[in-house]
Structure formats: C-alpha cells, structure tokens
C-alpha positions as CSV (number, residue, x, y, z in Angstrom):
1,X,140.3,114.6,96.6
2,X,136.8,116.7,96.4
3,X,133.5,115.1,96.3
4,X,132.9,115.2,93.0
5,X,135.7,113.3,91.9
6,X,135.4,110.8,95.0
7,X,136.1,107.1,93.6
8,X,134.3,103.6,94.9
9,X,137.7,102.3,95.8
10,X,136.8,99.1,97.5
11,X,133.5,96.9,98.5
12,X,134.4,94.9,102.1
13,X,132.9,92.1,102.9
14,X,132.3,90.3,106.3
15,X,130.3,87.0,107.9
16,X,128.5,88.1,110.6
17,X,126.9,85.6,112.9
18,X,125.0,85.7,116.7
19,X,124.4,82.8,118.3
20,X,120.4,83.0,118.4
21,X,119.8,79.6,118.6
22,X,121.2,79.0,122.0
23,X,118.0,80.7,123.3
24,X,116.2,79.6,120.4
25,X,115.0,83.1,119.4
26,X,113.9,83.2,116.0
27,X,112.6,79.6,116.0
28,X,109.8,79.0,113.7
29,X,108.1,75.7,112.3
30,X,110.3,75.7,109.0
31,X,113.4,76.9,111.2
32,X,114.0,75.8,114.4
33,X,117.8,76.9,115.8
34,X,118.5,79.8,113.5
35,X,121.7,82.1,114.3
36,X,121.0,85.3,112.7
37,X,123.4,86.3,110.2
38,X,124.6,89.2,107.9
39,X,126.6,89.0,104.9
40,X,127.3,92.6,105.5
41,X,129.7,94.9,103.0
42,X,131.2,98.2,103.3
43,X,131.2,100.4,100.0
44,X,134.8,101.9,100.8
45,X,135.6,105.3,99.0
46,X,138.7,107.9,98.0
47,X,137.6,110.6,99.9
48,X,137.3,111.6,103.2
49,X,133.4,111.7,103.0
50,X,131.4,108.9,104.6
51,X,131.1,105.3,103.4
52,X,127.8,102.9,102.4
53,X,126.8,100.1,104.7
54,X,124.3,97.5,103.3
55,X,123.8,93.8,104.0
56,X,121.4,90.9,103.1
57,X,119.9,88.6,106.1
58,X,120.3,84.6,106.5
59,X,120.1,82.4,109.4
60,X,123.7,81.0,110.1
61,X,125.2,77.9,107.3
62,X,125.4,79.3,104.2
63,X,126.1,83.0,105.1
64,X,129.4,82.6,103.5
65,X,127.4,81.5,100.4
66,X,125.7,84.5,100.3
67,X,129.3,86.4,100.9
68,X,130.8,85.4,98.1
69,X,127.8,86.2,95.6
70,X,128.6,89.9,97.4
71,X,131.9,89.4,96.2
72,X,131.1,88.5,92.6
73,X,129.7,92.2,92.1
74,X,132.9,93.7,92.8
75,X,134.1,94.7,89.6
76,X,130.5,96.3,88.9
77,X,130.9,98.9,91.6
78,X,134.6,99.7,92.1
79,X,135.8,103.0,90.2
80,X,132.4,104.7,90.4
81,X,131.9,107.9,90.7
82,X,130.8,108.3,94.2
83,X,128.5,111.7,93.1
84,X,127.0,109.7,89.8
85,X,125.8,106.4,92.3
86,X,124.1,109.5,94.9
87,X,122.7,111.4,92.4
88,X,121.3,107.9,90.4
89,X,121.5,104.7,92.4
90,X,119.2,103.2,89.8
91,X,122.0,103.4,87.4
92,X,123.7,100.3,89.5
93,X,121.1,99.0,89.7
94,X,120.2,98.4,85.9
95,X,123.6,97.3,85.6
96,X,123.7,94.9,87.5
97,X,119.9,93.3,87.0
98,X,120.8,93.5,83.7
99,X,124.2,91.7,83.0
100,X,123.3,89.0,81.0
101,X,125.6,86.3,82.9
102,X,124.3,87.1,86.1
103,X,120.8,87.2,85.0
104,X,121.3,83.8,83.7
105,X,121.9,82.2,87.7
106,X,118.6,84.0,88.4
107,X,117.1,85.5,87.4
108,X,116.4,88.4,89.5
109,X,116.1,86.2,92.2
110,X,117.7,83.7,95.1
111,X,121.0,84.3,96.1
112,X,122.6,86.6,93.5
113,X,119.3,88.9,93.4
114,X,119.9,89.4,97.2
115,X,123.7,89.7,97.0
116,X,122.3,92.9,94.4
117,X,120.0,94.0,97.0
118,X,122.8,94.3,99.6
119,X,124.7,96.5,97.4
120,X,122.0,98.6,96.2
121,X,121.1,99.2,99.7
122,X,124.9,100.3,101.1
123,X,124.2,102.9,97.3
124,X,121.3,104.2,99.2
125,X,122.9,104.3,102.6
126,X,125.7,105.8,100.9
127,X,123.6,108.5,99.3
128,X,121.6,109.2,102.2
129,X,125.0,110.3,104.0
130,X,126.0,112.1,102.1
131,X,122.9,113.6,101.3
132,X,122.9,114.7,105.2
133,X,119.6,112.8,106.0
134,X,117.7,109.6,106.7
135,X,117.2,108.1,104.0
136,X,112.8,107.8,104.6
137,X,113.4,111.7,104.4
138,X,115.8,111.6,101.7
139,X,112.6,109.4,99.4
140,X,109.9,111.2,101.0
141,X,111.4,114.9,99.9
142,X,112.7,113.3,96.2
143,X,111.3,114.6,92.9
144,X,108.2,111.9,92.0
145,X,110.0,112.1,88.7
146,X,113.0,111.0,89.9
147,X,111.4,108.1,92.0
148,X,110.1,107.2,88.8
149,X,113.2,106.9,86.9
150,X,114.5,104.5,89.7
151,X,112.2,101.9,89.0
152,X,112.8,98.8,86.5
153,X,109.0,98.7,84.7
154,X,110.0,95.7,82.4
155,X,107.2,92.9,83.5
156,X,105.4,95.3,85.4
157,X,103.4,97.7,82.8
158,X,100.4,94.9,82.3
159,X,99.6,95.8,86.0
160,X,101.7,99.9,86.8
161,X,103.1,102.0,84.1
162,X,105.5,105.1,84.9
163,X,102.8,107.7,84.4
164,X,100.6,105.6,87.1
165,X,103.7,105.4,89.4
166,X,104.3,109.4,88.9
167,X,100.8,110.0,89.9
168,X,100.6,108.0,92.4
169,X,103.3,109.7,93.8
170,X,102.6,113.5,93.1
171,X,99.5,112.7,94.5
172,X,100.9,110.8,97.7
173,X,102.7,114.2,98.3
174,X,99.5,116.3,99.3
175,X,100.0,117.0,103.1
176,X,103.6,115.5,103.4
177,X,104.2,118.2,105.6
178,X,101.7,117.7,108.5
179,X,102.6,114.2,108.4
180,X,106.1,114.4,108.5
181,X,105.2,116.4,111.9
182,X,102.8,113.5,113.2
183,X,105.4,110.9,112.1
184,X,108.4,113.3,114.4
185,X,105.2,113.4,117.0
186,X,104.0,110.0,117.6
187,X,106.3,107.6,115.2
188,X,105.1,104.6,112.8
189,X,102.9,102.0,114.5
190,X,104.9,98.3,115.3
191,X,103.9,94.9,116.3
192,X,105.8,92.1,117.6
193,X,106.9,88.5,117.1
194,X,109.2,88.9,120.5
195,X,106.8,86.7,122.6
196,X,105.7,84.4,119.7
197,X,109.0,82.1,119.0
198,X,108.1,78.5,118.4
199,X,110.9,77.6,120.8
200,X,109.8,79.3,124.0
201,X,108.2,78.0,126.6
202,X,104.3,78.5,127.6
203,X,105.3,80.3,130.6
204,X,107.8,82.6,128.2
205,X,105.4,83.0,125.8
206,X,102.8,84.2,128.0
207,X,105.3,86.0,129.7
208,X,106.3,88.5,127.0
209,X,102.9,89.0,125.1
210,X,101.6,90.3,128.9
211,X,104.5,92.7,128.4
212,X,104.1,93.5,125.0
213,X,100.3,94.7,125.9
214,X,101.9,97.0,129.0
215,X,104.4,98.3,126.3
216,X,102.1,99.9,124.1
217,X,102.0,97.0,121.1
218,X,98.1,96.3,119.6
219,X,99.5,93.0,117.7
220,X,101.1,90.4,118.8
221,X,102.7,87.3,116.1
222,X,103.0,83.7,116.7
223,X,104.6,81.4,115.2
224,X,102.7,78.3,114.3
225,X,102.4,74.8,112.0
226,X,104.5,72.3,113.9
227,X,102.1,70.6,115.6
228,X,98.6,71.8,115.7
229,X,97.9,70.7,119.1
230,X,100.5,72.2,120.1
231,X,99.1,76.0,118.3
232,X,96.0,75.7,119.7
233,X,97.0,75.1,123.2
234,X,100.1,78.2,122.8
235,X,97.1,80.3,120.8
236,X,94.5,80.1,124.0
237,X,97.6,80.6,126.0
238,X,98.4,84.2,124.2
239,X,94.6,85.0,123.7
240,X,93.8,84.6,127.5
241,X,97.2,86.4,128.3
242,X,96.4,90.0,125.4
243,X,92.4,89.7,126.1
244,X,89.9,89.8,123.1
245,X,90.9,93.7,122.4
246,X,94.6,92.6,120.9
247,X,95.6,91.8,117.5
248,X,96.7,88.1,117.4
249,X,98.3,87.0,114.3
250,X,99.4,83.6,113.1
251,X,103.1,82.7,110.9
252,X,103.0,79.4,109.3
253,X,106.5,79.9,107.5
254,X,105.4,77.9,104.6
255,X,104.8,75.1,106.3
256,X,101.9,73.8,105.0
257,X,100.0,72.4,101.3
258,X,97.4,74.1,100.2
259,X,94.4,72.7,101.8
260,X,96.2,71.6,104.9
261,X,96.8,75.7,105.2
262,X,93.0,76.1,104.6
263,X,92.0,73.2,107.5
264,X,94.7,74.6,110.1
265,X,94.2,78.2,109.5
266,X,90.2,77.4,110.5
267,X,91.6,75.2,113.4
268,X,93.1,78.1,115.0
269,X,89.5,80.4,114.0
270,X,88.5,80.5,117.4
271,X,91.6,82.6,118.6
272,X,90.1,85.0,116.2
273,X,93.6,85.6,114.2
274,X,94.0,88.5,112.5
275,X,96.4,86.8,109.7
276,X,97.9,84.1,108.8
277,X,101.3,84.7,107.1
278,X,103.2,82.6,104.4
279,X,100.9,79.8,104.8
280,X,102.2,77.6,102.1
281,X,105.7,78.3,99.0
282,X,105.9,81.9,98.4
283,X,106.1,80.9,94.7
284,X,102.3,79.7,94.8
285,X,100.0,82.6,93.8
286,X,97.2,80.3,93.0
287,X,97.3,78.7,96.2
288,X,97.7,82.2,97.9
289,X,94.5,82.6,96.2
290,X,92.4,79.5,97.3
291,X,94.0,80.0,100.6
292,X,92.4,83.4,101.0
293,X,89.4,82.5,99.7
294,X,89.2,79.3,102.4
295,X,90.0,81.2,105.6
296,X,88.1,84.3,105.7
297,X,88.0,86.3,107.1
298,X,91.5,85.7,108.4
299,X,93.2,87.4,106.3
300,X,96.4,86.2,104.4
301,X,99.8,87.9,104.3
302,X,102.9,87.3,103.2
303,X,106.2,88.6,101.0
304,X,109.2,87.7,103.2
305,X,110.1,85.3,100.7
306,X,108.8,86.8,97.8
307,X,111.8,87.1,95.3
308,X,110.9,90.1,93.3
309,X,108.6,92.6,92.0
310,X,106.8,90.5,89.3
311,X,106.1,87.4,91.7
312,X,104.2,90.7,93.7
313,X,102.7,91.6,91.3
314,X,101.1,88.5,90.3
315,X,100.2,88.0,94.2
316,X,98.2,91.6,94.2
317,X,96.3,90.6,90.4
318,X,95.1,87.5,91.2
319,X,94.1,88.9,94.7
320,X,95.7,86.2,96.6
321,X,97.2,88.3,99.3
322,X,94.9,91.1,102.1
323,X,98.8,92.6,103.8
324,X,101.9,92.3,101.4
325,X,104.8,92.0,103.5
326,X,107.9,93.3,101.7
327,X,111.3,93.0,103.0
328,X,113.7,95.2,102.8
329,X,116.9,92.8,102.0
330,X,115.1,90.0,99.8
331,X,114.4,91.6,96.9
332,X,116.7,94.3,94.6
333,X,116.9,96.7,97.2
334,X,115.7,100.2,97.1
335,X,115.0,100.5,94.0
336,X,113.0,97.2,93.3
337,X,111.0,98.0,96.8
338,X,110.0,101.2,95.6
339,X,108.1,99.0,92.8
340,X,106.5,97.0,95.4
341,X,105.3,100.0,97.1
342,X,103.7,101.2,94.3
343,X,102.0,97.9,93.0
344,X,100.6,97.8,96.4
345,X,99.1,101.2,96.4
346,X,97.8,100.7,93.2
347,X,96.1,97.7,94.6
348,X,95.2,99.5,97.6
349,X,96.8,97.0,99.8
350,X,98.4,97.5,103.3
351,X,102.6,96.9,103.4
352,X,103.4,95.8,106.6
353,X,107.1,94.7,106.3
354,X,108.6,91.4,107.4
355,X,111.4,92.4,110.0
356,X,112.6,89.6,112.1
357,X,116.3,89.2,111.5
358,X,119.5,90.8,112.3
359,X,119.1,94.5,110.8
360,X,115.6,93.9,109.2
361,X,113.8,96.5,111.7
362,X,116.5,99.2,111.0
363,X,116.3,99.1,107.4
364,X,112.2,98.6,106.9
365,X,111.1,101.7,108.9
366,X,112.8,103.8,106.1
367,X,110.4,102.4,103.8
368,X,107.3,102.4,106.0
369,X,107.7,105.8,106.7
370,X,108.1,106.8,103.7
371,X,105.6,105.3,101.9
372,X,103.6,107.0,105.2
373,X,104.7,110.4,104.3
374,X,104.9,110.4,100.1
375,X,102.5,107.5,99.1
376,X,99.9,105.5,100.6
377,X,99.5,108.5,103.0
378,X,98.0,106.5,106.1
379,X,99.4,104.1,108.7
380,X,95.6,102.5,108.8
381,X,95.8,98.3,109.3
382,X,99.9,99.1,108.5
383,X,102.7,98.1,110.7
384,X,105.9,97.1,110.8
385,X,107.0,93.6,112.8
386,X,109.3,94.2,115.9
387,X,111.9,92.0,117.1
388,X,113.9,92.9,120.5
389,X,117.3,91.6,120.1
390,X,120.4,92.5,118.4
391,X,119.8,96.1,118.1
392,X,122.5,96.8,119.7
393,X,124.8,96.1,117.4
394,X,124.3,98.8,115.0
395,X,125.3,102.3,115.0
396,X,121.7,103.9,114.7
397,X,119.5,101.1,116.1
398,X,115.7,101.3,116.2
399,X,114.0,102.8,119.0
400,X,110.2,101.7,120.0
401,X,107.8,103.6,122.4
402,X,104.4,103.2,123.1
403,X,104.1,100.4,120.5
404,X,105.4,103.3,118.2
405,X,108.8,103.3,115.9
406,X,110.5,106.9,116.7
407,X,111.5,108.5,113.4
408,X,115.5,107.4,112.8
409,X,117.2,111.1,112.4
410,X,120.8,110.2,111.6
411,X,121.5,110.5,108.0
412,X,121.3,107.1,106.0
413,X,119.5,103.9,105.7
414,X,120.5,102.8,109.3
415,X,122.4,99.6,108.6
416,X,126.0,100.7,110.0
417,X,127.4,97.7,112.6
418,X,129.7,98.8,115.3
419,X,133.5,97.9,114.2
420,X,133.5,95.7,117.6
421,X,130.5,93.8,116.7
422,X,132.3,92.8,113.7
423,X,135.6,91.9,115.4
424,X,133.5,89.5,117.7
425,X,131.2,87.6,115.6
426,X,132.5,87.7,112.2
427,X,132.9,84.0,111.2
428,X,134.6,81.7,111.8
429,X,138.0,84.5,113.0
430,X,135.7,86.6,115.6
431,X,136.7,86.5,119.1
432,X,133.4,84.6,120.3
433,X,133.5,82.3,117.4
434,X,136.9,81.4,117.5
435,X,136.5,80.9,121.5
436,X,133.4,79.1,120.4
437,X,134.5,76.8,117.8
438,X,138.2,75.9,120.0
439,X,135.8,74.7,122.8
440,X,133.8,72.3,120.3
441,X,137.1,71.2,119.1
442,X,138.6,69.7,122.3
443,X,139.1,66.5,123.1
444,X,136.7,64.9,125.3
C-alpha cells in the first residue's frame, strides 16, 4: 500500500507503571509515594511507514482510568488517512474537542481532554516521522499560516486573534537560522527538581544539589508545604549547599489557601527563592493574583495543572502568573500548546515547562525549542525542569550537558518506549508487576 493511501488501522493501548515510590522519587507535599505512570498508545497504520507514539502522564492508581478514556477515542481515529492527519493534525483535533458528547464530560478538560492530548501528540509524533524530522524542527520550519490554522481561537479572541498569532509568528521567524545553529551549538537551558524531592533525606538532598551545581545547572527546585519547619530547615540546607549565586526555587503543589500561600512563601524569603510554583488550586486565577501581589518579589509560576488554554489565558489577563509553566501532556496536545505559547508571548511571559514525570522532559523540549527558534526568540529567565530518572526507557531519551538540553535529532516528538520496557512494567501482566504483585499475595 503507498503512503498516500496508508490507513490508521489500529490505536494500542498499554498501562505503564515504575515503581517510583520505593525510593520516594517524585514525592511532593500533595503526593507523597507516586509511581510514575503512562497510559501510553501506539497509532498503528497499513503501511510499512512508521507508527505515532503519544501518552498522557499520572502517578500510579488510576492509570487504567486514564486508559480507557484513550480507548473511548478509538472510533475517531481509525480509518484515517494517514497523509490527511500529517498534513493537518488540527483536523483531529477539532474533531474530537468538538464532539458534542464528549465535550459534555469536560469540557476540554480532566481526564478525557488529556486522553485527547495523548492522541493528538502520537498525530504529531506520527507526522514528525514521517516528515523525516524532530518535531521542534518540523514547528520551527512550518508555514506561520499553517501554525495558525492549527489553533482552536474559540474563547481566546478577547485576549489573541489569528492575525495576532500570524504576526507573532512571522515575526518570531527573523534569525531562525542563527539560532537554530546556537540551539545545535550549546542546546536549551534546564533546571532540576532531582535533588529537591520532599522524600529524601537532608543528607540526599544536599547531596544532589552539590552535584547539580558541578553539572552545569543555575536552578535548582524544591519541593515544599508539608511542614514549614521542616522547608525552612531543607531551604538553608540547599542554600548553604548551591551558594547565594544559584537559582533556588520553591513547589508548593497546591498545597496551600490563599493567604496561608502568601505567609509561607515570605517564611521561606530569606532563602531568596526565585519562584514559588502552584501555590494554591490551579483553577484560582484570583488567588494567583493576590498571591503574586503578596510575595514579591518571588515570583509566581505555575501551569502543570492548568487544564486548557482559556484557564491560561485568564492566568496571563489578570496578571496572576511572572513564568507560565505549560505541560506538554495536560492540555490538548500540540495543537492547544501552540495557543499557550502564543498567549504567553503576547503577554510577554517566560514558558518554562513542567517536566517531572515519566516522558514529560522528552516531549517539552520540542516545544521550548521551538518556541526558542520561531517565537519568543530568546531563552532569557526560560528553562525547562529536569528530572534524572526513567529516561532510559524511551527510544530517543533526553540528553543534558552543562546544565544544557542537546537538540533531540531523531525524527518525531520523542515519546517512543522500548518494546521491553512495556513487556516489564505494563500493569498489572508485566514481568516485574506480575513478580511484584505474586509476592504481595503470599501467605504470610
């Protein structure tokens, strides 16, 4: 069968799940023994051509939750035209944002919305294949018109219209090319949460932020909001272990009310923080904005949880947020985060995007570094969160030097898993779950 007559011919589904918890990596006030998980999904096709990989990111119970809303979206993408989803992803993407009956469990947002992202994305990763590039070169190089006609503008135009979005980006394109050679040179700056787990010990803690300073990182992330004795006592331990000359930023998970955000944040003043991230419901813009105007000049970020495009934009008018944090599975996918991008460069406010889970780091460089090379233009106060484990599982895994993510070269959006991976921790049938689960199941 040729190309152009190539067929969607089945989306596969798996439960992924590691075993974070067991070294409590990932631990944070709001979740303290995650297992990183993937509802992951393989766009299958007729041909001979290569296949999309996409998933969406939770942190164990549940995964299978978010599996099955995968599943639901079946019909809508079986039977494409492979060359009609590469040459418009967006068209999928309408489709399924705008089925009423699935709208109506949203809408566009929660489960569903980010069962929609995950398929979007395996579109993109799809397209990027066959496309024979990485997908931040396969954005940064697109017609601005094109980019354009990606992007759902319903509840956006009070605050971006499509001509602002089209000039934005044909004006982002000036000097693409001696970028795109800086960003091959040097790479897209990074900071870290590794040493910053609420879970690990002071001497761990400690241990890994020395580290992180000889490996090149200027930030550093904590997480924080448990117990305020306890942040102030792990803050002065980080601060005395990165010296006055590092970035130190603070993650609250939405932990806290509003005004018990505002008294903690200046608690933990004296560490100088640089942020302080989701410090109270994503869903609060108001309290965003009394936050931000209680702490200065700590700035406030957040976005992780942020459920779609009109909740950012809401964040960015009522000036609630200094660093908008988009992530690249929460949200629509693609499509919906090329929105975000834009709101925020309309705004003029630094993305740096949320990446600790399972996959996060692989898929958000794509759009840092294209928003580098087409949009915003500059990597000044921008960065994109580094996490050091599970990399390995993928087929074309990030690589960090000097502080520094190394332009991905393989062509798509980098969210291929290793066949064995998934024969080992898809749950509960995986050889180290099964094993796992047989040994919790013995008599004592």
């Amino acid at each position: 069968m040729s190309a152009t007559t190539a067929r969607i011919t089945a989306v596969e589904t798996h439960d992924l799940r590691f075993p974070t918890s067991r070294e409590l990596d990932g631990s944070d006030a709001m979740n303290p023994s995650p297992d990183y998980s993937a509802a992951y999904l393989v766009l299958r096709t007729s041909d001979d051509g290569p296949e999309g990989h996409g998933f969406t990111f939770t942190i164990g119970r549940g995964n299978e939750v978010q599996v099955a809303a995968i599943d639901t979206l079946r019909a809508h993408v079986v039977g494409r035209s492979v060359a009609g989803l590469c040459a418009d992803p967006g068209s999928l993407y309408r489709d399924l944002i705008g089925d009423s009956q699935l709208r109506w469990l949203g809408p566009e947002k929660g489960v569903l919305h980010m069962a929609v992202g995950a398929v979007v994305n395996a579109v993109w990763d799809l397209a990027a294949k066959r496309a024979g590039r990485p997908l931040w070169q396969l954005l940064a190089e697109a017609d601005p018109a094109w980019l354009v006609s990606q992007i759902d503008f319903r509840y956006l135009s009070d605050a971006l219209t499509p001509e602002e979005a089209l000039a934005l980006l044909t004006r982002g394109r000036r000097g693409a090319e001696q970028r795109t050679a800086e960003l091959l040179r040097r790479g897209y700056p990074a900071y870290t949460t590794s040493p910053g787990w609420l879970g690990y010990s002071d001497e761990k803690l400690t241990r890994l932020a020395v580290q992180a300073v000889a490996d090149g990182f200027t930030q550093i992330k904590l997480k924080v909001g448990a117990d305020l004795a306890d942040d102030l006592r792990r803050c002065r331990a980080a601060r005395a272990a990165v010296g006055p000359g590092i970035r130190l930023a603070v993650d609250a998970n939405q932990r806290w009310d509003v005004a018990q955000a505002i008294e903690w944040t200046n608690a933990l003043a004296e560490f100088d923080p640089y942020w302080i991230e989701e410090p109270t419901s994503p869903d609060d813009v108001l309290g965003h904005a009394a936050i931000r105007a209680g702490v200065g000049p700590v700035k406030v970020a957040t976005g992780e949880h942020v459920q779609n495009r009109i909740v950012f934009k809401q964040l960015l008018q009522a000036g609630a947020i200094d660093i908008l944090q988009l992530d690249a599975a929460r949200v629509g996918g693609v499509n919906e985060n090329l929105a975000v991008l834009l709101l925020a460069a309309k705004f003029g406010v630094p993305v740096c995007p949320h990446a600790g889970g399972v996959g996060l780091c692989e898929l958000v460089q794509h759009l840092s570094m294209f928003d580098f090379l087409a949009l915003s233009g500059s990597t000044e106060d921008r960065m994109i969160e580094y996490v050091d484990h599970l990399h390995e599982h993928f087929l074309d895994p990030v690589v960090v030097e000097a502080g520094h993510y190394r332009a991905p070269t393989r062509p798509g959006f980098s969210a291929e898993i290793h066949r064995s991976t998934i024969d080992t921790y898809r749950y509960p049938d995986g050889s180290f779950w099964a094993a796992d689960l047989a040994r919790t199941e013995q008599p004592a």
